[in-house]
KEKE-3310 file (N, C-alpha, C; in steps of 0.2 Angstrom, whole numbers, plus 5000, padded with zeros to 4 digits):
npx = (5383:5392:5401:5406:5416:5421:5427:5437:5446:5457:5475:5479:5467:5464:5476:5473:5461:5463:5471:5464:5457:5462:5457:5452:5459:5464:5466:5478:5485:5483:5492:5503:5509:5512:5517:5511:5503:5492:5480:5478:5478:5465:5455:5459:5451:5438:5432:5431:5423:5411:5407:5401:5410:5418:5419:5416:5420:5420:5431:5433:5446:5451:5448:5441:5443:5434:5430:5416:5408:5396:5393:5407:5400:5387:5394:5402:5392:5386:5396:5400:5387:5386:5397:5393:5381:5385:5392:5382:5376:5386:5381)
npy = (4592:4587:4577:4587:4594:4584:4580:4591:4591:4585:4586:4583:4584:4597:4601:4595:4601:4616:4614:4616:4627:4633:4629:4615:4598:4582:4566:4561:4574:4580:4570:4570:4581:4576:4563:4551:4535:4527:4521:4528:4542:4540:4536:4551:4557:4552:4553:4569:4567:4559:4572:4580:4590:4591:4590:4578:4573:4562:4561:4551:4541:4547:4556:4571:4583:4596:4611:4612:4625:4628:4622:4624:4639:4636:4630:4638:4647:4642:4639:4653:4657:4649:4654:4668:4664:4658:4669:4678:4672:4674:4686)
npz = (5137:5147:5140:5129:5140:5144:5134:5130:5142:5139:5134:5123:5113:5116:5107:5096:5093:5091:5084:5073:5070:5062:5050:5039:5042:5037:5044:5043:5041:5054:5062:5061:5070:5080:5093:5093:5091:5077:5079:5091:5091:5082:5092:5100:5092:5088:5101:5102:5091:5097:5106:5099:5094:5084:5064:5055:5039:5024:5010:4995:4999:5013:5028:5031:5045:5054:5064:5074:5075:5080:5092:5102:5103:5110:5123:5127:5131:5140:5151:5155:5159:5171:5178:5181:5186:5199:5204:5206:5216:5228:5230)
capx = (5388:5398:5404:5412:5419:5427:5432:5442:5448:5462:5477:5480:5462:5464:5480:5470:5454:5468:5476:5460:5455:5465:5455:5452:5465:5464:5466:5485:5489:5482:5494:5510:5509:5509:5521:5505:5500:5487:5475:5477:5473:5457:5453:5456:5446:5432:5430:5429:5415:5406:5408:5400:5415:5421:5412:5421:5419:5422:5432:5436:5448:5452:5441:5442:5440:5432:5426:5410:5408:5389:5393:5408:5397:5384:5399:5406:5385:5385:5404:5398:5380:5389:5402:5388:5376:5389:5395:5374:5374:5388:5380)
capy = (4596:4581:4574:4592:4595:4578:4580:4595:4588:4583:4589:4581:4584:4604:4603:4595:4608:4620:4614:4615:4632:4635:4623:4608:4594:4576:4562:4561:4578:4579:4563:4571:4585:4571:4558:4546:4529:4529:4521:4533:4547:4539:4538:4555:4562:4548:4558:4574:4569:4558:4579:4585:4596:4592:4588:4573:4574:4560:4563:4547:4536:4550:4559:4578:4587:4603:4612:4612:4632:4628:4618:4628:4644:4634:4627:4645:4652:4638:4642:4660:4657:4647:4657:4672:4662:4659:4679:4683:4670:4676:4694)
capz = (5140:5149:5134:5129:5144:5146:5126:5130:5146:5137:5134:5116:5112:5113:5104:5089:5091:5091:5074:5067:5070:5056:5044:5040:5040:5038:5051:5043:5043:5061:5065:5059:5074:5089:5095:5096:5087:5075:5086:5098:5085:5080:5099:5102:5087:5089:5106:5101:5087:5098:5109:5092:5092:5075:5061:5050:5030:5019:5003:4993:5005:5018:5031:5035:5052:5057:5071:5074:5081:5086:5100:5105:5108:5117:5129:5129:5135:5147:5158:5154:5164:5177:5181:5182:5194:5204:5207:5209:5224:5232:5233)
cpx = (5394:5403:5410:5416:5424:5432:5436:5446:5454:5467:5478:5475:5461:5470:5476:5465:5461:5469:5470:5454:5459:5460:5454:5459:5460:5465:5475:5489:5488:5488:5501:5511:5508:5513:5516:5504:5493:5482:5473:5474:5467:5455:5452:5450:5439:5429:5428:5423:5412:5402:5401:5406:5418:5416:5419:5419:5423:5425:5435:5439:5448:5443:5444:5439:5440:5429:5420:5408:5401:5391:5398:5404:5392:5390:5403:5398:5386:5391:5401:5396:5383:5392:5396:5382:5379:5391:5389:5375:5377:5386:5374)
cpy = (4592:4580:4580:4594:4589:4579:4586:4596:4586:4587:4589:4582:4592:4605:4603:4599:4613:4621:4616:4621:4636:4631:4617:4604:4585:4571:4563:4566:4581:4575:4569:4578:4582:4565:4553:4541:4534:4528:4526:4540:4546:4538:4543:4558:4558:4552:4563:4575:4567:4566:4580:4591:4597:4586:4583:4573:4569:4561:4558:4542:4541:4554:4566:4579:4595:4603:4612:4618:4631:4625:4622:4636:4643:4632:4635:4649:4647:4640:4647:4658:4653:4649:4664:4669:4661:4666:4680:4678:4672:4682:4693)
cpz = (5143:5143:5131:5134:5146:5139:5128:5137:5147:5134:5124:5110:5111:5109:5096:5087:5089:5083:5069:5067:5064:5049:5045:5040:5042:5042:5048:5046:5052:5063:5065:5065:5081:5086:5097:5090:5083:5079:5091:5096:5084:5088:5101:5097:5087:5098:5105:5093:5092:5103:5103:5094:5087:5072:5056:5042:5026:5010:5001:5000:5009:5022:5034:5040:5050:5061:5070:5078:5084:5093:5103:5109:5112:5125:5132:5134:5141:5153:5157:5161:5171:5181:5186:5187:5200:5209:5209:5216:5227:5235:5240)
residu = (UNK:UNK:UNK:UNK:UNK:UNK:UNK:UNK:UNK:UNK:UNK:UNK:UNK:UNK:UNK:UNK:UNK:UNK:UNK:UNK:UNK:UNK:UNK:UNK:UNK:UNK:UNK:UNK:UNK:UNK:UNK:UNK:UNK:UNK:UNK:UNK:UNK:UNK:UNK:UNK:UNK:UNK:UNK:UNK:UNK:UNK:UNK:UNK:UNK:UNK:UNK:UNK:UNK:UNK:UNK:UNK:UNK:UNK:UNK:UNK:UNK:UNK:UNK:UNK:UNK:UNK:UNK:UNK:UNK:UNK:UNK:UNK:UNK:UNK:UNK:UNK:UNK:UNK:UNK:UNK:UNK:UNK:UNK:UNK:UNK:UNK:UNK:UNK:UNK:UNK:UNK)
# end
């Protein structure tokens, strides 16, 4: 749960979840929506795999991204049950 919580931490990292809430897109057509080096793209996206947030797919040379919604609804049950232990202590 660290790892996601640090991977969405970022601001440039929810941009790219974001974009890919639509579909898959490739590390290029990911690129072309960010003022950012290439490096710097394969840094964030190597983040949010090693999160399990997105799933990477080989096809020929290029590599596709997607989300990975498992782990989103476990991160979504966890802040849930957080939030909710909290509100029972204070009673």
């Amino acid at each position: 749960m660290q790892q996601v919580l640090e991977a969405i931490s970022d601001p440039t990292r929810r941009k790219i979840l974001d974009l890919l809430k639509k579909g898959e897109k490739s590390a290029g057509e990911l690129g072309e929506n960010f003022d950012i080096s290439g490096p710097s793209m394969s840094h964030h996206l190597s983040k949010l795999k090693a999160a399990d947030l997105v799933i990477a797919t080989r096809r020929g040379q290029s590599i596709y991204y997607s989300i990975n919604t498992s782990v989103f609804e476990d991160a979504a049950q966890f802040v849930l049950r957080f939030f909710q232990d909290r509100g029972e202590n204070k009673l």
